[in-house]
C-alpha positions as a Markdown table, in Angstrom:
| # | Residue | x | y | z |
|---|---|---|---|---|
| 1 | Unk | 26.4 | -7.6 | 52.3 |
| 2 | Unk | 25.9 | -8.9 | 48.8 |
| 3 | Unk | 23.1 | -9.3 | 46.3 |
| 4 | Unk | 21.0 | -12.7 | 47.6 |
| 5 | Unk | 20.2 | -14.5 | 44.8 |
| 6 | Unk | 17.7 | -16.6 | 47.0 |
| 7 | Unk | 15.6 | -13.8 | 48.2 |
| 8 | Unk | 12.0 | -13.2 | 48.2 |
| 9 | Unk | 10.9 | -12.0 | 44.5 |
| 10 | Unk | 9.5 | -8.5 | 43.5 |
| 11 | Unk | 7.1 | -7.9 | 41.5 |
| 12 | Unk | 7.6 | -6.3 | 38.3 |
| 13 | Unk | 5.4 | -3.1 | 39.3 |
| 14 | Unk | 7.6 | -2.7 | 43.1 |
| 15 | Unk | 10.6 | -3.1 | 41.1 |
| 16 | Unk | 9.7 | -0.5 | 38.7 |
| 17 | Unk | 8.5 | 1.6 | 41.9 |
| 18 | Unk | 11.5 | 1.4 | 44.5 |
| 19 | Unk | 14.1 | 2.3 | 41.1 |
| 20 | Unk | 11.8 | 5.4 | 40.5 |
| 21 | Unk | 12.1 | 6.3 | 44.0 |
| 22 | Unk | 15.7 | 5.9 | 44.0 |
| 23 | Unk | 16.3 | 8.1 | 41.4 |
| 24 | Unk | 14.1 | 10.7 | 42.7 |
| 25 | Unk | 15.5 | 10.4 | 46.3 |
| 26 | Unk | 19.0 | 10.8 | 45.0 |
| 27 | Unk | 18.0 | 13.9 | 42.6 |
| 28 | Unk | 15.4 | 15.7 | 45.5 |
| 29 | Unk | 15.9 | 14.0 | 48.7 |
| 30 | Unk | 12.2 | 12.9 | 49.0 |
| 31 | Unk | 10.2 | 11.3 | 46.2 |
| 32 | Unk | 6.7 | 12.9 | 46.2 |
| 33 | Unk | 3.6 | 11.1 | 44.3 |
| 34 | Unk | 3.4 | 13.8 | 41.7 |
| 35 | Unk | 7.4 | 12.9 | 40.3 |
| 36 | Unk | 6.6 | 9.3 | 40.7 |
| 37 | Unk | 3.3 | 9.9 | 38.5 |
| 38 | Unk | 5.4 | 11.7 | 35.7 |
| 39 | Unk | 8.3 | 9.4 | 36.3 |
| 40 | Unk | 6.2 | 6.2 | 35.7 |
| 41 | Unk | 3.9 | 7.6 | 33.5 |
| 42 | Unk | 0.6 | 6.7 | 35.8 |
| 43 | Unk | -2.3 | 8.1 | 37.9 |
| 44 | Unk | -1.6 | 9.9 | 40.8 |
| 45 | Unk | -4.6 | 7.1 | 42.2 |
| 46 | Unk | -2.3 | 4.4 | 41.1 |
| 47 | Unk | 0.9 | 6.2 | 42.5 |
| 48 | Unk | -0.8 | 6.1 | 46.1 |
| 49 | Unk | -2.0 | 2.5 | 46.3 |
| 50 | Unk | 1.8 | 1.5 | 45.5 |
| 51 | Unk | 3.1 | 4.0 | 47.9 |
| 52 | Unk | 0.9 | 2.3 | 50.3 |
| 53 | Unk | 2.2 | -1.3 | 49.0 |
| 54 | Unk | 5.4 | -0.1 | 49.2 |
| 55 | Unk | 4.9 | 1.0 | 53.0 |
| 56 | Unk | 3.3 | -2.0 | 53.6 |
| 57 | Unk | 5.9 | -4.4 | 52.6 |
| 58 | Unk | 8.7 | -2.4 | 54.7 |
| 59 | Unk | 10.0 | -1.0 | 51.3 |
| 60 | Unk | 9.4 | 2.7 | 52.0 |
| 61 | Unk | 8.1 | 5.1 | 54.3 |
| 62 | Unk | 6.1 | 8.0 | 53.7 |
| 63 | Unk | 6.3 | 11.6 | 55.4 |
| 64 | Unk | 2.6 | 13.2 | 55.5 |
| 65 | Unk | 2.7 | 16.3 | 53.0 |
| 66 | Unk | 6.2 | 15.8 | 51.8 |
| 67 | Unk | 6.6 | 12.2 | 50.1 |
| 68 | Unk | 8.1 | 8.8 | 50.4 |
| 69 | Unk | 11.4 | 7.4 | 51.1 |
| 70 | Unk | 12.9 | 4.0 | 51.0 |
| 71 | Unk | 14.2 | 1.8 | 53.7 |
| 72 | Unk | 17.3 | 0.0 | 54.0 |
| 73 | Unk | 15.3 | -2.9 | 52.7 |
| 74 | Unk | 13.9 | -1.2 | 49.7 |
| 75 | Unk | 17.5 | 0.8 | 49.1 |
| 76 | Unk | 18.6 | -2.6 | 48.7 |
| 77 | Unk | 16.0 | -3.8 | 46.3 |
| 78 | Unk | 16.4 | -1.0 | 44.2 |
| 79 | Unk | 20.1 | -1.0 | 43.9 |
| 80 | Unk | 19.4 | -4.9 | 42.9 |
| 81 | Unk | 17.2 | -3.6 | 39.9 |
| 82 | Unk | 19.6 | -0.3 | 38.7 |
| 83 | Unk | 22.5 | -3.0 | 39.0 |
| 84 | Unk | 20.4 | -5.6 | 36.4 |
| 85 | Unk | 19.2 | -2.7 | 34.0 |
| 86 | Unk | 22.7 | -1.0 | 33.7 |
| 87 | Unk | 24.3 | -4.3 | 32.9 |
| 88 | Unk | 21.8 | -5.2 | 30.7 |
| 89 | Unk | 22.1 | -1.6 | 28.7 |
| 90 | Unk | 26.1 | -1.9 | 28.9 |
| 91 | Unk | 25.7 | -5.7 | 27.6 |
| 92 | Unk | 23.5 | -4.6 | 24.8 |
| 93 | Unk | 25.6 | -1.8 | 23.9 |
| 94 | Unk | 28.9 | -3.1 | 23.9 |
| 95 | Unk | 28.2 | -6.6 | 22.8 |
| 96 | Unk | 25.0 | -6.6 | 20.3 |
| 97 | Unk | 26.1 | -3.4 | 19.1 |
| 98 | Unk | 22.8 | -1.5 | 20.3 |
| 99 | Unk | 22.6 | 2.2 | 19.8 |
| 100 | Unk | 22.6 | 4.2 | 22.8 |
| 101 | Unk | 19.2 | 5.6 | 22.4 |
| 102 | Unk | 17.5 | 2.2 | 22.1 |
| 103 | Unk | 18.9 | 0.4 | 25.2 |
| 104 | Unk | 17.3 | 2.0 | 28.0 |
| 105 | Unk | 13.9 | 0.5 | 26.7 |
| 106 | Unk | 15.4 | -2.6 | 26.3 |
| 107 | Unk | 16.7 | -3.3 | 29.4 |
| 108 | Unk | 13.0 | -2.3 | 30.7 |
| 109 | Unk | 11.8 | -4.8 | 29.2 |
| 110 | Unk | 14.4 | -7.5 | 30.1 |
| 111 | Unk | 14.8 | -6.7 | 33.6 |
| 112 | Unk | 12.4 | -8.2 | 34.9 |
| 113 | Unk | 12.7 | -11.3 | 33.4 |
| 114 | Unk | 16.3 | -11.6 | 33.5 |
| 115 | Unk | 18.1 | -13.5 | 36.0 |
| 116 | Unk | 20.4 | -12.3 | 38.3 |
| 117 | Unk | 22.4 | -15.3 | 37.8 |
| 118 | Unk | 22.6 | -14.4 | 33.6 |
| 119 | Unk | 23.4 | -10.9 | 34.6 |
| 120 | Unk | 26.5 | -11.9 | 36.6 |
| 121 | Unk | 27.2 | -13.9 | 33.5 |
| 122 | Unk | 27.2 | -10.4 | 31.3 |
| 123 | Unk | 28.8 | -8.4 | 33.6 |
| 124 | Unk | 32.0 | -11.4 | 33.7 |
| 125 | Unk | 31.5 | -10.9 | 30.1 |
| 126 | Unk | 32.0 | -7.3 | 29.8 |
| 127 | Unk | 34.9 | -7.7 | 32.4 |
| 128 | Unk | 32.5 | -5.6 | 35.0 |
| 129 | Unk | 32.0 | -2.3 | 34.1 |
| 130 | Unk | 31.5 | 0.7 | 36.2 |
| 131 | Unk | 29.5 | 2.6 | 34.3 |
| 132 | Unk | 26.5 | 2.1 | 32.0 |
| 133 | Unk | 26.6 | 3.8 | 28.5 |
| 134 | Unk | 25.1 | 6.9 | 29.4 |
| 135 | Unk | 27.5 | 7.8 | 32.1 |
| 136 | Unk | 25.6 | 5.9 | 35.5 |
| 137 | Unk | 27.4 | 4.1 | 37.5 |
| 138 | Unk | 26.3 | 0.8 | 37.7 |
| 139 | Unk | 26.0 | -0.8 | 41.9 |
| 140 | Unk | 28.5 | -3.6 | 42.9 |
| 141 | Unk | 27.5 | -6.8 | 43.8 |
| 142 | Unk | 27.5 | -5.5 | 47.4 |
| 143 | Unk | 25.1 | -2.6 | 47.0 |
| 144 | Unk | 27.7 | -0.1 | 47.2 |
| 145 | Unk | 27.4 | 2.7 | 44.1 |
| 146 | Unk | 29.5 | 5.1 | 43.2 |
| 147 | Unk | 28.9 | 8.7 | 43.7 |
| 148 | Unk | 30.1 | 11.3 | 41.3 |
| 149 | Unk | 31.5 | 14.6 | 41.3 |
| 150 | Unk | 30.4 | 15.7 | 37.8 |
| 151 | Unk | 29.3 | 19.5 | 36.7 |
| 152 | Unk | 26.7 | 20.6 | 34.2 |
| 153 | Unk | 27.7 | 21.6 | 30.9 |
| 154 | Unk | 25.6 | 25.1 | 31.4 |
| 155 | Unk | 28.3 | 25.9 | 34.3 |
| 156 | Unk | 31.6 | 24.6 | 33.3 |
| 157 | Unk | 33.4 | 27.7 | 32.9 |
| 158 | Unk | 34.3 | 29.7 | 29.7 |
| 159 | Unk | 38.4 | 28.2 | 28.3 |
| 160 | Unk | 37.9 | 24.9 | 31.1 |
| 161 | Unk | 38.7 | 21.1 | 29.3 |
| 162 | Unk | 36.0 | 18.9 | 30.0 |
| 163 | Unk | 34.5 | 15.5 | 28.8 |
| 164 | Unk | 30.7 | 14.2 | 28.8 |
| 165 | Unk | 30.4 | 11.9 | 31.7 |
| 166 | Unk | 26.5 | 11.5 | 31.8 |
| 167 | Unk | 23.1 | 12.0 | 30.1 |
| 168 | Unk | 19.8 | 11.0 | 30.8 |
| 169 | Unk | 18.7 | 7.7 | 29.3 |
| 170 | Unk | 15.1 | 8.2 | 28.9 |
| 171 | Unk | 14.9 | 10.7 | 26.2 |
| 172 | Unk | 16.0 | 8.8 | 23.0 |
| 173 | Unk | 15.5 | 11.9 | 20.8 |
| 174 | Unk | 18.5 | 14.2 | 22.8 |
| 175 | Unk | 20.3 | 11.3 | 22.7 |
| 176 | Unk | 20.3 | 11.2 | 19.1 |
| 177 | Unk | 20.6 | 14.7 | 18.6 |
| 178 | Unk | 23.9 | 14.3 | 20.7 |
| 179 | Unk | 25.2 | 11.6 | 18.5 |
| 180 | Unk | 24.5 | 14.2 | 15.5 |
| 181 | Unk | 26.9 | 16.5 | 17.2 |
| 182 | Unk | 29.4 | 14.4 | 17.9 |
| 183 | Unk | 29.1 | 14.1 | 21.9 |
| 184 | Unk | 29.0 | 10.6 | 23.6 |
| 185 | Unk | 30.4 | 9.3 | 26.6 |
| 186 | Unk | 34.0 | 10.4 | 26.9 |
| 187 | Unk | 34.1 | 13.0 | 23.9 |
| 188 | Unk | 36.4 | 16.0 | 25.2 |
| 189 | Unk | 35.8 | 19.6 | 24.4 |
| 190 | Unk | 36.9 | 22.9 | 25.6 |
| 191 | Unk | 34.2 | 26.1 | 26.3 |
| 192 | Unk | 34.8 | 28.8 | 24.6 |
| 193 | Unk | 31.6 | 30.7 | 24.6 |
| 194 | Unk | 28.2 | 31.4 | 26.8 |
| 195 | Unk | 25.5 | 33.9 | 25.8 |
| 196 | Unk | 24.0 | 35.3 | 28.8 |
| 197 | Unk | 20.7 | 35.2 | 30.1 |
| 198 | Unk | 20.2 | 31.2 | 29.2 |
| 199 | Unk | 21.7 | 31.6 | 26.1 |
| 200 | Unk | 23.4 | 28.8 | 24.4 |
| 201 | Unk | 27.2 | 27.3 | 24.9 |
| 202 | Unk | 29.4 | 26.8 | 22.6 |
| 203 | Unk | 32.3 | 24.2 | 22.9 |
| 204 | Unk | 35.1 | 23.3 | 20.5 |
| 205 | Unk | 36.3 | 20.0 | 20.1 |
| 206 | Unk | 39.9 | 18.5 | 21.1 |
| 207 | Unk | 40.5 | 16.2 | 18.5 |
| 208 | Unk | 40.7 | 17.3 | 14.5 |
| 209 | Unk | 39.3 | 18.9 | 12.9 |
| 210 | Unk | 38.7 | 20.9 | 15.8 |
| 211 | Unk | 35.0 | 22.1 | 14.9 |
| 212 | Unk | 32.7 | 24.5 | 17.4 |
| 213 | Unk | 29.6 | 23.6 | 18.0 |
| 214 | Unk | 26.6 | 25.7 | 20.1 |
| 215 | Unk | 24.4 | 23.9 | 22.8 |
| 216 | Unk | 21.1 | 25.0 | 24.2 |
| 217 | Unk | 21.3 | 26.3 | 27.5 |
| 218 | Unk | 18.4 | 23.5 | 28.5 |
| 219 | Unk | 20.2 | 21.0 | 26.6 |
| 220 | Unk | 23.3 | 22.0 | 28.7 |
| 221 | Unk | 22.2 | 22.1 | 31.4 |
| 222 | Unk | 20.9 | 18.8 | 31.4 |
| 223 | Unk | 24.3 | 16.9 | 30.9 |
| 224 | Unk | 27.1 | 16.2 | 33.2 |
| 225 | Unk | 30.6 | 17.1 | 32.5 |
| 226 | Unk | 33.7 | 15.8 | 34.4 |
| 227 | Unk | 36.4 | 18.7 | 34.4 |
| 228 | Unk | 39.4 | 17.9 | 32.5 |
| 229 | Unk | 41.9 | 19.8 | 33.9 |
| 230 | Unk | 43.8 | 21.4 | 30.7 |
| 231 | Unk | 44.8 | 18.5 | 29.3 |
| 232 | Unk | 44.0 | 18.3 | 25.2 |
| 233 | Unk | 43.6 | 15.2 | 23.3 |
């Protein structure tokens, strides 16, 4: 199956809806109306009438007490908008030179108004990427995405290679503040300290001049790290 570019529109709001549901159901299993609410940044009255929308269309279902999930239908419409906004972030990125903490906003705006035939167009530009630039992969044009084996940076273990892989796209200020240290997608480092009891992590950098640098355990924790395997440089 591939991405229809003849079927039935969403509205802005559903599309906004079955990505946050996505991304829940992928982080918790079930999406309740309370992480939807802080996910969207809306009223827990307003959460429920779209849940109900959502139901209503054949988007989702929703499991008394526990929360909402999407159907096939509305796995597929979602996948159609985290395909758009990745592109678009990656196409803003690589080819307007956009800074990494500015894109995700962006592409909210443009993706609803964005065709999917102009998408296409960025991602032949960009020679269709895999990954967006905070580390997400981005879905084929079949709906297929790809899953990844990544680890926190609060758990790789103390002397282990590894390089960021992901970060949250929502939070422009950590992004920044990972900039300032040097980490992006790709930068390679080697832990070689962890304080206990939540204390902070301190990495040391593979390439010269070879500087350490300490990480909040929060801040650690909330980044993904792909295991390097020894290698240096």
């Amino acid at each position: 199956m591939s991405f229809d570019l003849a079927e039935r529109a969403l509205s802005p709001a559903v599309e906004d809806y079955v990505k946050a549901v996505f991304e829940i159901e992928e982080q918790d299993g079930l999406a309740t109306n309370g992480a939807l609410a802080d996910a969207l940044a809306v009223s827990g009255p307003s959460v429920s009438g779209m849940v109900r929308r959502l139901v209503r269309e054949g988007l989702a279902v929703h499991e008394r007490y526990r929360g909402v999930r999407l159907t096939a239908a509305g796995r597929w419409a979602a996948l159609r908008v985290l395909r758009r906004h990745r592109i678009l972030e990656a196409y803003l990125a690589t080819k307007l030179g956009c800074d990494w903490d500015s894109v995700h906003e962006e592409a909210d705006r443009l993706e609803h108004a964005a065709s999917d035939q102009v998408v296409e167009r960025m991602a032949l530009a960009l020679g269709h990427p895999r990954f967006d630039p905070h580390g997400a992969p981005i879905p084929g044009s079949d709906g297929t995405i790809e899953r990844l084996t990544l680890v926190p940076l609060s758990e790789v273990a103390v002397g282990e290679m590894a390089e960021l892989a992901l970060v949250g796209d929502r939070d422009p200020g950590r992004l920044r503040f990972l900039a300032a240290m040097g980490l992006r997608m790709g930068t390679a480092f080697e832990v070689v300290g962890r304080q206990p009891f939540r204390g902070p992590v301190t990495i040391r950098f593979t390439t010269s001049p070879y500087r350490e640098q300490a990480i909040g355990y929060e801040l650690a924790s909330s980044v993904g790290c792909r295991i390097r395997g020894g290698e240096v440089g």
